[in-house]
Every structure is written in structure tokens, then in C-alpha cells.
C-alpha positions in Angstrom: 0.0 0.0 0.0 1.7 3.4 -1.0 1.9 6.2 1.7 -0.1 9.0 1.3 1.3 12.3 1.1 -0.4 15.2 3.4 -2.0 17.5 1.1 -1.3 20.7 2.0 -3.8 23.1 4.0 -3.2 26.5 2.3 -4.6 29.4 5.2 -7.4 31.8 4.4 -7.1 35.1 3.7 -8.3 36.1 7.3 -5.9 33.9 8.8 -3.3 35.2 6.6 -4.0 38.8 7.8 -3.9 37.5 11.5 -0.8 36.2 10.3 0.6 39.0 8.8 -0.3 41.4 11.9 1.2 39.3 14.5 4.3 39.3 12.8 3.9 43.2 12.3 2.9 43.5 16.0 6.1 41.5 17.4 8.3 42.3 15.0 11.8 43.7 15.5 12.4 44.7 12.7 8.9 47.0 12.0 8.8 50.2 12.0 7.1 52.1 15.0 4.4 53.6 12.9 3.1 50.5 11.3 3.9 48.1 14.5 1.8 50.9 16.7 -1.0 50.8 14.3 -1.0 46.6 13.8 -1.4 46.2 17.3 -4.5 49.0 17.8 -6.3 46.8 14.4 -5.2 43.3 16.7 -6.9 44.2 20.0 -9.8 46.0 17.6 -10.4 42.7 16.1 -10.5 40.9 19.6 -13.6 43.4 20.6 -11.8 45.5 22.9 -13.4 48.8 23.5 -11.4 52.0 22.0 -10.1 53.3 25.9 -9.0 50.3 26.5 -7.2 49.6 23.2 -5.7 53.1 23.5 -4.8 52.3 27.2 -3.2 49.1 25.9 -0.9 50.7 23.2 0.0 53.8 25.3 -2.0 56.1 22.9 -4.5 58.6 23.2 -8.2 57.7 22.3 -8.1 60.2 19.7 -5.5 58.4 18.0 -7.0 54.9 18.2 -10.0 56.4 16.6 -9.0 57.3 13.2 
């Protein structure tokens, strides 16, 4: 009996952008600017309200709002 290969599970293009954030977000080699702004759109995406998402990445509610 021949051994099956594993066919490969491609991600889906949400799990690709969670993906692509998290490595944004922890990233040493990001930018501030865009590893600031990946983590506000991360703990946006978990339901966190906008206070506490600002509170989280040391920004002002103004900010987290645009």
C-alpha cells in the first residue's frame, strides 16, 4: 500500500492577515508607525473597546480612533 502524502492546507485570507499582523505586531524589525497601528487593528479585532485599546498601546483615544 503506497503512503499518502499530506496535502497541503493553504490558510485563508483572514488567517493570513492575522498572520501577517502578528508578525507586524512583534516584529523587531517593523517600524514604530506601522507596528503601533497593527497592534490598535489586533486588540480591535478581539472586541476591545477603543479606551482600553488606547490604554493598551499607550495612545491617546483620539488616535485609536481614526
Amino acid at each position: 500500500m503506497p503512503a499518502r502524502t499530506p496535502c497541503p492546507i493553504a490558510p485563508s485570507a483572514a488567517e493570513r492577515m492575522r498572520l501577517k499582523l502578528k508578525r507586524t505586531t512583534y516584529g523587531h524589525k517593523a517600524e514604530h508607525r506601522p507596528r503601533v497601528r497593527a497592534q490598535v487593528v489586533r486588540h480591535a479585532a478581539h472586541g476591545r473597546s477603543r479606551a482600553c485599546v488606547a490604554r493598551e498601546a499607550g495612545l491617546r483615544v483620539d488616535a485609536v480612533r481614526r
